[in-house]
C-alpha positions in Angstrom: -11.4 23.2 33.1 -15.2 23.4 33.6 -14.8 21.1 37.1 -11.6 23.8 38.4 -13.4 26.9 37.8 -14.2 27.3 41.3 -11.3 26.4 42.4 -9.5 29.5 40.2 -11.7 32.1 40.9 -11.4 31.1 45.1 -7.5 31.1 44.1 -7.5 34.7 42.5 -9.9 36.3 45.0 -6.8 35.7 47.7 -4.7 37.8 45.1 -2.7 34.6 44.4 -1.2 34.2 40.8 -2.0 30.7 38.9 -1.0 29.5 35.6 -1.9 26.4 33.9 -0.6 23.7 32.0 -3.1 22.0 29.3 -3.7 18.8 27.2 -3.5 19.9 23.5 -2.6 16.7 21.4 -2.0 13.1 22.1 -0.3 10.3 20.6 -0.9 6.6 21.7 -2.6 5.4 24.5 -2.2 8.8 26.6 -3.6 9.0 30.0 -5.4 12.1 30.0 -7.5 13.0 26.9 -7.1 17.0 25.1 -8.5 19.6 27.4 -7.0 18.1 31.1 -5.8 20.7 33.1 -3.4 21.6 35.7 -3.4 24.7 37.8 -0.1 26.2 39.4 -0.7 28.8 41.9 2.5 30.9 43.0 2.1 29.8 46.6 2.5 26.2 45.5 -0.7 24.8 45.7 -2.2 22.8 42.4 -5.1 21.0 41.2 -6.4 19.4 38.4 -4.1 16.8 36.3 -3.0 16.4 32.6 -1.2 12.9 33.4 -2.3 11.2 36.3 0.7 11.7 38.2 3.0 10.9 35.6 4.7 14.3 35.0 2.2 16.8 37.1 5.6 17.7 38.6 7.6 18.7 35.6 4.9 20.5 34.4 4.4 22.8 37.8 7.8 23.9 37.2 7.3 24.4 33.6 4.7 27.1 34.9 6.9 28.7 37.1 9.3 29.2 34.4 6.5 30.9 32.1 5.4 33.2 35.1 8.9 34.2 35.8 9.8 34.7 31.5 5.7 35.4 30.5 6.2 32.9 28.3 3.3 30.1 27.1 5.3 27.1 25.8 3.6 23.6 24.6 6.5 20.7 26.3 6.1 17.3 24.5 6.1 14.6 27.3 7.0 10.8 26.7 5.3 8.6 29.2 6.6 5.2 29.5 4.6 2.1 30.3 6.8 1.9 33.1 5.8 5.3 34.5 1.7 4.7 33.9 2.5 1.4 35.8 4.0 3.4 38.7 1.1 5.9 39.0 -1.7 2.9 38.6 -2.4 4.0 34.5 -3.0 1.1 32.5 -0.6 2.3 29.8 1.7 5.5 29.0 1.9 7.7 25.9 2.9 10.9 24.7 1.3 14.3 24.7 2.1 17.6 24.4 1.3 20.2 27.0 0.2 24.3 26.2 1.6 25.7 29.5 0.5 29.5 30.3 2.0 32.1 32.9 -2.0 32.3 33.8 -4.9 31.2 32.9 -7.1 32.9 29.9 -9.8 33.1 32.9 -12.1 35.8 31.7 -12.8 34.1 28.4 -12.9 30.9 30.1 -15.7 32.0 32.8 -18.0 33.1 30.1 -17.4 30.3 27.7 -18.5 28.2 31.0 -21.4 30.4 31.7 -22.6 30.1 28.4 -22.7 26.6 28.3 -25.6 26.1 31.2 -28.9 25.1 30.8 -30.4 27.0 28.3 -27.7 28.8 27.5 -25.3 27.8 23.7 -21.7 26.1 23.8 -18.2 27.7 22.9 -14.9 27.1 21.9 -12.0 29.4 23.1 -9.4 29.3 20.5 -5.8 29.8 22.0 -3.3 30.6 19.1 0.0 28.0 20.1 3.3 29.2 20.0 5.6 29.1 16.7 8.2 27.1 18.1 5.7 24.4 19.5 6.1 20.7 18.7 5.3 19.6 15.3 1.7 18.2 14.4 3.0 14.6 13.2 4.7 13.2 16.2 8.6 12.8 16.5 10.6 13.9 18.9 11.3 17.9 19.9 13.5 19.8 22.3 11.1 22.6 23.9 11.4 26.2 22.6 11.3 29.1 24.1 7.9 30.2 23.5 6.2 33.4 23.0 4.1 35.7 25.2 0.3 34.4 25.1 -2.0 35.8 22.2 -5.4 37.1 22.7 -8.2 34.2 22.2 -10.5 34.2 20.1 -14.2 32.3 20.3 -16.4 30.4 18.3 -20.2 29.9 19.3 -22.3 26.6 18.1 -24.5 29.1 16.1 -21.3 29.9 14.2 -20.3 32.9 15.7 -16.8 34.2 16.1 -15.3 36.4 17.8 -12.3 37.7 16.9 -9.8 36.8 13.7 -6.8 35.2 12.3 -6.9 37.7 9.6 -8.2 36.4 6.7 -12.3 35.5 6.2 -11.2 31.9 4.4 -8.9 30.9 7.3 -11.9 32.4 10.0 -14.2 30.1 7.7 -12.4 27.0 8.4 -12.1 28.1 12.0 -15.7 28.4 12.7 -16.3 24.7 10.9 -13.8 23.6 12.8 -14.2 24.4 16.0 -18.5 23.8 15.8 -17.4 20.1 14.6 -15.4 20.2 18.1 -18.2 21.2 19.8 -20.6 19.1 18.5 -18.6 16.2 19.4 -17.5 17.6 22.6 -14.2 16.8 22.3 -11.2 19.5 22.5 -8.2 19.4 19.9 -5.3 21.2 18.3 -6.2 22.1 14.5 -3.7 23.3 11.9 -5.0 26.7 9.6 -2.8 29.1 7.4 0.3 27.6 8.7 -0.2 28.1 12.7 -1.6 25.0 15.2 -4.7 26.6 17.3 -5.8 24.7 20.3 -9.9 24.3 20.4 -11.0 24.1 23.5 -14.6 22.8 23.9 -17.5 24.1 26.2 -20.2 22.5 24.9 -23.8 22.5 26.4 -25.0 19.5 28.0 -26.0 16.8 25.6 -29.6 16.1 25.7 -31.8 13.1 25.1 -35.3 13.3 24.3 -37.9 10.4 24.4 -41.0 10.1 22.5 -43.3 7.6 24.8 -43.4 6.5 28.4 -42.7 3.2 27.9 -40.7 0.8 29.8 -37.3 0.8 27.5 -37.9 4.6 28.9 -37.6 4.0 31.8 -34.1 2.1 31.9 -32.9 4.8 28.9 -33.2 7.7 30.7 -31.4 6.1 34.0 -28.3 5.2 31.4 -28.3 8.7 30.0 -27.9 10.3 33.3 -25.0 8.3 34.4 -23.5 9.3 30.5 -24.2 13.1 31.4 -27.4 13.7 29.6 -30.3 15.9 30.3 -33.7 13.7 30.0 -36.9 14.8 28.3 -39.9 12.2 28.4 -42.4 12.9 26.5 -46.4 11.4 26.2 -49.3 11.7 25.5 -50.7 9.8 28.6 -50.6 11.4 31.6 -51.1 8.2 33.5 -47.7 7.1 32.2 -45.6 10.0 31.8 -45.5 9.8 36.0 -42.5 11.4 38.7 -43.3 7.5 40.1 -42.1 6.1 36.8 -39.4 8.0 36.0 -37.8 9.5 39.0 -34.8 10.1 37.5 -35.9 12.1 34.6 -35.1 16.2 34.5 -38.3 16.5 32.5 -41.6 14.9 31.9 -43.8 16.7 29.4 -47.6 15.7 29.0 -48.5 16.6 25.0 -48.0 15.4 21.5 -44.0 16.0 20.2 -44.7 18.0 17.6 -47.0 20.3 19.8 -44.5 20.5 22.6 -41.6 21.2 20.2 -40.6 25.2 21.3 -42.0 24.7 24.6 -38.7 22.1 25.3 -36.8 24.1 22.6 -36.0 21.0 20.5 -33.0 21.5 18.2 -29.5 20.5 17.1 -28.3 19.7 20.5 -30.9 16.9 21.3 -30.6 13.6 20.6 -34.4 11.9 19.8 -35.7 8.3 20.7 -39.1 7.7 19.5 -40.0 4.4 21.2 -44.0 4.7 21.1 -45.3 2.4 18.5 -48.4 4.5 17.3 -48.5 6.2 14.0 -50.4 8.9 15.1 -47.6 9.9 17.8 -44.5 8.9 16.2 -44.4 10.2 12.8 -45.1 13.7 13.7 -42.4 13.8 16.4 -39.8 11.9 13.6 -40.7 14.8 11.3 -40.1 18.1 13.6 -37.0 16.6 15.1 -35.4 16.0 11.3 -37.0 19.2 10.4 -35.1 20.9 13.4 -31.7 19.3 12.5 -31.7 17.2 15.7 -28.3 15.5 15.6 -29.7 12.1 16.4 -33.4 10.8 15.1 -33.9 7.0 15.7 -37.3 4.9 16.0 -38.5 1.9 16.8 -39.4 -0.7 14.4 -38.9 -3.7 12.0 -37.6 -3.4 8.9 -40.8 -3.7 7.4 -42.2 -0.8 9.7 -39.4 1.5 8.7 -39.9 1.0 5.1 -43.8 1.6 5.8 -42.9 4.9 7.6 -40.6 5.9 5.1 -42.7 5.7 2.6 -45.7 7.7 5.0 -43.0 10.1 5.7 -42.1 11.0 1.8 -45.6 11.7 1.0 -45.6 14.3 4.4 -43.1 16.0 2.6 -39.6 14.5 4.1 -37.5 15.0 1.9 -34.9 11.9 0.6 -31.6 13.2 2.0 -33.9 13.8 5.2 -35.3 10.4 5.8 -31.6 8.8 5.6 -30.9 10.7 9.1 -33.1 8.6 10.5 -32.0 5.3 12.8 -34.5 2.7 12.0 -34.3 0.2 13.3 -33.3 2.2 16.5 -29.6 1.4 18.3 -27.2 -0.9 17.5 -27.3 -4.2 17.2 -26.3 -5.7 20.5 -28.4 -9.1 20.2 -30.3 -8.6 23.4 -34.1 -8.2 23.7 -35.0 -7.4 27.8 -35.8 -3.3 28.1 -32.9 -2.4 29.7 -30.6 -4.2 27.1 -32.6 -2.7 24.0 -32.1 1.1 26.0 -28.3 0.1 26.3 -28.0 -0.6 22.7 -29.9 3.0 21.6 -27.7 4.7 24.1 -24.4 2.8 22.5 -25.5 4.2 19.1 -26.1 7.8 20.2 -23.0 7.8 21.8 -21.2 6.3 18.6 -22.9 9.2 16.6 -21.7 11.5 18.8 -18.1 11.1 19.1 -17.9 9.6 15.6 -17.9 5.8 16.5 -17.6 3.2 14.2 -19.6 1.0 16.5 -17.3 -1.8 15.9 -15.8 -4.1 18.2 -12.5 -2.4 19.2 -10.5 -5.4 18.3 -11.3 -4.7 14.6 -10.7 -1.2 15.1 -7.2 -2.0 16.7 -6.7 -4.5 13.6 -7.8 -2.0 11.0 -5.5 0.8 12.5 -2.5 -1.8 12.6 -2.7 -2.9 9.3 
């Protein structure tokens, strides 16, 4: 929705109507994950996709029903292989579709505003309609629908906004929805009997790297393409260079630990210390698991890791700390050039962040089938 936004406000500053139709649970191989949108405007223009062409139709005229009856409605599509084939999709799938008369815009805007630099990720909750299709998939002739409920929000701090009416159900909510966030991935959650949709604003993901060093250099070019803000930082000002690392956001001269509020280190960052030196590693491994960064890996043999392990116990790390901490750094990929050990600390922060098993997806497909 974040990429449309633009696109909706240009639509309602001509006074034009626009509803939308939204991604809220998948089964299979579905082409478009939770969260794609499609916007219906009344004078017939749309943008955006929850298919890929498969049923954008269908689900333009589902909106035109809901403006005419104010009804939101979620419609349960089937997507043949067939179908994907015909639109270029590598396979079909099913997914069911929350379709509004208009879109929740006002509490979208800010939950998109909020999410800049600097600023703290959301999730607006959209209560789905009683009638909507069940959780465990099976077929389901649409309902009629209901006229939209207010949304509510849910902040990363663990703010909400609003209530379902009952402080255990708003409980779950909040852990809910800051799992969602934290993962960045939208989804449809069941609580008290009712299926609310969580749809995910999250800041953007950010990596931080402790030492200039030539791995650097080929991480932070693979995190941009992934989406991530870069921070380098060093110590040495002769490597910590804009001629080095041209496509970092950041480049901070300084010791991690000194630097820490000055770059606002916290949950939200993702740490690589790749530096080698004692003096300059530990202290930055110690405020980033002090400040519940949600990734912490270091360089290092095995023998080195048990050495700073030890090192960071008597610092005052505490056991249940130190087991947050990827040492060896990344996954094991088997390849030793810089760019290929980058590539295998990005595969693990990226298999951290979504919840990856880091296997090889045949076994995954395997383990699923069986």
């Amino acid at each position: 929705m974040k990429e449309l936004l633009d696109t909706l406000q240009g639509w309602q500053g001509e006074g034009i109507d626009v509803g939308r139709a939204i991604v809220v649970r998948t089964f299979g191989s579905a082409p478009r994950p939770e969260g794609a949108v499609l916007l219906y405007a009344s004078d017939g223009r749309i943008a955006g996709s929850v298919s890929g062409g498969c049923v954008e139709g269908a689900a333009a005229e589902e909106i035109e029903k809901a403006r005419a009856d104010g009804h939101a409605r979620v419609i349960r599509y089937g997507i043949s292989d067939e179908q994907a084939w015909d639109v270029g999709l590598a396979c079909g799938g099913t997914i069911d579709v929350l379709v509004e008369p208009e879109v929740p815009s006002a509490a979208v805007a800010a939950a998109i505003e909020s999410s800049g630099a600097g600023g703290h990720g959301t999730a607006v909750i959209t209560p789905l309609p009683g009638d909507s299709p069940p959780a465990d998939f099976g077929p389901h002739e649409p309902g009629r629908g209901a006229p939209p409920e207010a949304t509510l929000a849910v902040h990363d701090d663990g703010n909400l906004d609003g209530t379902l009416g009952d402080a255990a159900l708003d409980a779950q909510l909040v852990e809910r929805a800051t799992e969602a966030l934290r993962r960045g991935m939208s989804r449809t959650v069941e609580l008290g009997g009712r299926s609310l949709f969580v749809e995910v604003y999250p800041v953007r993901p950010r990596l931080v790297v402790v030492g200039a060093v030539e791995v650097a250099r080929s991480l932070v070019r693979i995190a941009k393409e992934l989406g991530f803000e870069t921070v380098v930082i060093d110590g040495r000002a002769s490597f910590a260079t804009p001629e080095r690392f041209p496509d970092v956001d950041r480049l901070v001269v300084g010791w991690p630990d000194e630097v820490a509020d000055e770059i606002n280190l916290g949950p939200n960052d993702a740490v690589a210390v790749l530096t080698h030196d004692v003096k300059f590693d530990e202290p930055a491994i110690i405020e980033a698991l002090r400040r519940e960064c949600r990734y912490v890996g270091a360089v290092g043999s095995r023998k080195t890791q048990a050495e700073r392990g030890r090192r960071l116990m008597e610092a005052g790390v505490g056991e249940e700390e130190l087991a947050r901490l990827r040492g060896p750094v990344g996954l094991d990929l088997g390849g030793r050039a810089p760019a290929e050990t980058a590539l295998a600390i990005l595969a693990e922060i990226v298999a951290e962040r979504y919840g990856g098993s880091g296997r090889p997806m045949k076994e995954r497909a395997a383990a699923t089938a069986g």
